[in-house]
C-alpha positions as CSV (number, residue, x, y, z in Angstrom):
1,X,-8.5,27.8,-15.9
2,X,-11.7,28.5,-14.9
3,X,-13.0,29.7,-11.7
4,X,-15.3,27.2,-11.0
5,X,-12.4,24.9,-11.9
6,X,-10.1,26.7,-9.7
7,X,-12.3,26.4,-6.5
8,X,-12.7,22.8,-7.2
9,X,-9.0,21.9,-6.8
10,X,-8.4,23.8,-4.0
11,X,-11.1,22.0,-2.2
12,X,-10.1,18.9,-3.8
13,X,-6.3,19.8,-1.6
14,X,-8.1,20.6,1.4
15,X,-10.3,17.6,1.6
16,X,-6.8,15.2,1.0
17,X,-4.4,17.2,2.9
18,X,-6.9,16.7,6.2
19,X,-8.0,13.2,5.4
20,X,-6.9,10.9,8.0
21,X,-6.5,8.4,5.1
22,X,-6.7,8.2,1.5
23,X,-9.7,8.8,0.0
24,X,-11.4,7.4,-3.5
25,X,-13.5,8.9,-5.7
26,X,-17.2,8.2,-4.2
27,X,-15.5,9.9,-0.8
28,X,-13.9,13.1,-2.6
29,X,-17.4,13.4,-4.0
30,X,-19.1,13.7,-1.2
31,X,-17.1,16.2,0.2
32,X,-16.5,18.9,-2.8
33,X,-19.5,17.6,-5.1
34,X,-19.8,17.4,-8.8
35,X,-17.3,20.0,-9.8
36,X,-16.6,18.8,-13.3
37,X,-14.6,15.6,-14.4
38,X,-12.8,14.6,-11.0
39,X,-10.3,12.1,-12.2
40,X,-8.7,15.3,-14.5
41,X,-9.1,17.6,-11.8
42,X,-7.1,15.0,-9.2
43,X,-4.4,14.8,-12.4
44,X,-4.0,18.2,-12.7
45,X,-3.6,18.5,-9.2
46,X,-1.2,15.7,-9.3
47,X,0.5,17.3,-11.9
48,X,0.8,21.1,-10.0
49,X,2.6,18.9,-7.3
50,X,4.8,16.8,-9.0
51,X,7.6,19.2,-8.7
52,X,7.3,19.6,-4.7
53,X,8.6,17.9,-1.4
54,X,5.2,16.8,-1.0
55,X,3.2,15.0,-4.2
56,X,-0.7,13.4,-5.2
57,X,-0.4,10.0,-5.1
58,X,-2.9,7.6,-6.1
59,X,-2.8,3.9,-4.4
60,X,-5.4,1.7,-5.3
61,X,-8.3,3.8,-6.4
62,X,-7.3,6.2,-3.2
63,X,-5.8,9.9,-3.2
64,X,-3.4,11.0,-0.7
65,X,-0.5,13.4,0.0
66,X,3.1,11.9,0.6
67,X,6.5,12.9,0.7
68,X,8.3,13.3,-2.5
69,X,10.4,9.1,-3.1
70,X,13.5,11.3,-3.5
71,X,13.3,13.6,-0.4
72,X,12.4,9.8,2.2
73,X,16.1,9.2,2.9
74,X,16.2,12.7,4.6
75,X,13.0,11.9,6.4
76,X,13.9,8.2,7.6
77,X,16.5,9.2,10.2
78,X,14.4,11.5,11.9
79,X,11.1,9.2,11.9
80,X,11.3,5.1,11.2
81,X,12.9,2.9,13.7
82,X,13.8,0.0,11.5
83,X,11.9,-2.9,12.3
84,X,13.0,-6.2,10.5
85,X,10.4,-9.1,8.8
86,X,11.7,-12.5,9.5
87,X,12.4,-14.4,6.3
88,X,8.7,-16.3,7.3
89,X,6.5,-13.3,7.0
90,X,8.6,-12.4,4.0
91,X,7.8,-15.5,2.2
92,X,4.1,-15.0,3.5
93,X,3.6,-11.5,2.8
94,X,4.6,-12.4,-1.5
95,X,1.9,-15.0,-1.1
96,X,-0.5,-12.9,-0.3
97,X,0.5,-10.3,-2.7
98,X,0.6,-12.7,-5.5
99,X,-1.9,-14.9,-4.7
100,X,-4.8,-12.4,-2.9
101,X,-7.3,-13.2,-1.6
102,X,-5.7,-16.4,-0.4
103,X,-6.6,-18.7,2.8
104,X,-4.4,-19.8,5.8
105,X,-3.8,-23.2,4.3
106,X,-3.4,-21.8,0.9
107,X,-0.4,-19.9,1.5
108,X,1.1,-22.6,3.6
109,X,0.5,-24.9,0.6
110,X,2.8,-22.9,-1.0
111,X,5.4,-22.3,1.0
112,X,5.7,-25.9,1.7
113,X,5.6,-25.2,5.5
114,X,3.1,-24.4,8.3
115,X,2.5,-21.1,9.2
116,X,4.0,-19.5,12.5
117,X,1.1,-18.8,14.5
118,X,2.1,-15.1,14.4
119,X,3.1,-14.4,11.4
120,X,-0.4,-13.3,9.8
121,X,-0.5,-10.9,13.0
122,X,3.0,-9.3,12.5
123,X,1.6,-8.7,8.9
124,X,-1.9,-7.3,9.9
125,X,0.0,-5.0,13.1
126,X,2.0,-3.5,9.9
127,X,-0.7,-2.7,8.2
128,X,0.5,-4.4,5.5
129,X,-2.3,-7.7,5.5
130,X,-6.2,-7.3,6.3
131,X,-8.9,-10.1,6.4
132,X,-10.5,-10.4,3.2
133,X,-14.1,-11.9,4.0
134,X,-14.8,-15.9,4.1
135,X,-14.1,-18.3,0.7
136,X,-17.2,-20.0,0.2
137,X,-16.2,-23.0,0.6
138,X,-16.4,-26.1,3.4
139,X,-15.6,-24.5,6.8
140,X,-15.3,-21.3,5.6
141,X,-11.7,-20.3,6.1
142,X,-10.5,-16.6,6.3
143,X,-8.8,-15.0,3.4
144,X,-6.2,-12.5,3.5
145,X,-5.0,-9.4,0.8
146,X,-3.1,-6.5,1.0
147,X,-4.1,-3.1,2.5
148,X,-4.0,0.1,0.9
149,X,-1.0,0.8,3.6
150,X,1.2,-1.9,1.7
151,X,0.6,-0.4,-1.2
152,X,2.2,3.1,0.0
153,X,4.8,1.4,1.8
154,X,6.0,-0.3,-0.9
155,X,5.1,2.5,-3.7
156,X,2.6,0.5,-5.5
157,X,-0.2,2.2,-7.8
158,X,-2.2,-0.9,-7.3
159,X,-2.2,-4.6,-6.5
160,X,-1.5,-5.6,-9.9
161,X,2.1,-3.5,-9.6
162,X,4.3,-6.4,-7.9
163,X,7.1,-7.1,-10.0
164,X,7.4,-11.0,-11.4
165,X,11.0,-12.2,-11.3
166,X,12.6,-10.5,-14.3
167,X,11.9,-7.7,-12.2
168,X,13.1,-8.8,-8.9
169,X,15.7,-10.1,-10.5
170,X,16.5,-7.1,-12.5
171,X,16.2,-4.9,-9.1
172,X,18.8,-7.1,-7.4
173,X,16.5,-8.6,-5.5
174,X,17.1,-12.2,-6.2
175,X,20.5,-13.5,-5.3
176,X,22.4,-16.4,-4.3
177,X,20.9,-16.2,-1.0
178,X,17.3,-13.9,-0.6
179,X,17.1,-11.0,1.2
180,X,16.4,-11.7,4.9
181,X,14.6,-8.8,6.6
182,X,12.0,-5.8,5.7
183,X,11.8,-2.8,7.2
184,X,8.2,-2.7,9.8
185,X,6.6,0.9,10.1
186,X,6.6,2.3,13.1
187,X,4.1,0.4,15.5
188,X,5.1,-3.0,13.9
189,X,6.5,-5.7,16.3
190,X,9.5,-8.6,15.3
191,X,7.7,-12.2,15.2
């Protein structure tokens, strides 16, 4: 490797590591430059973690650091007060994941029931839902999607990732009766 390459990843790490969030391309950019072919510089990088406690993630477009999927359980104790979804935000956070972006009335269409006031709230306190501009259509209702913080919660690479219901089903998801409650991230509130 290269110098030139060599001084690119390590700024690439430094930028990430004291990002507040994730950052995309355009961002990393701006901070380290053009210092060669970024996607396989954020690879190798990827890569030279892999091994670690800590690993290069990419979620939707966005780098960040995280903790290693097979070290969590040891973290979980120690940081996550378990916070459970009622089976209504549940239902409502698939629809939105599924069906982004979708409108209030939308996603109560399919569920077949209206929407608990504060249900979309719950969601968006997670950091799980986000507004998703106006649908150009009469009265202009508000349309909802998923947040890059959904997709790290749930270990997604991108919107696209939810599995259909061979998947669910295969994951033991989808029983007799469906699974009840979620774990919230810290900060999150019951309905």
């Amino acid at each position: 490797m290269s110098d030139t390459a060599h001084e690119a990843l390590r700024a690439l790490e430094a930028v990430i590591f004291a990002a507040e969030a994730p950052l995309g391309l355009g961002e990393l950019t701006r901070h380290v430059g053009e210092r060669g072919d970024l996607p396989e510089l954020l690879r190798q990088l990827a890569d030279s973690y892999a091994p670690r406690g800590i690993i290069l993630v990419e979620r939707g477009g966005r780098w960040a650091f995280q903790t290693a999927p097979d070290l969590a359980h040891d973290l979980r104790r120690s940081r996550e007060a378990l916070r459970k979804l009622r089976p209504a935000a549940v239902e409502t956070l698939s629809v939105i994941a599924y069906h982004e972006p979708v409108t209030r009335p939308e996603i109560e269409e399919i569920r077949g029931v209206a929407g608990a006031p504060g249900t979309l709230d719950v969601l968006m306190e997670a950091g799980w839902v986000r507004p998703a501009g106006r649908r150009e259509s009469p009265g202009r209702p508000l349309q909802y999607a998923t947040t890059p913080g959904f997709l790290a919660h749930f270990n997604l690479a991108s919107r696209r990732d939810p599995p259909g219901l061979a998947g669910l089903k295969a994951a033991g998801l989808l029983d007799r009766e469906p699974p009840r409650e979620l774990p919230l991230p810290l900060g999150g509130r019951e309905e």
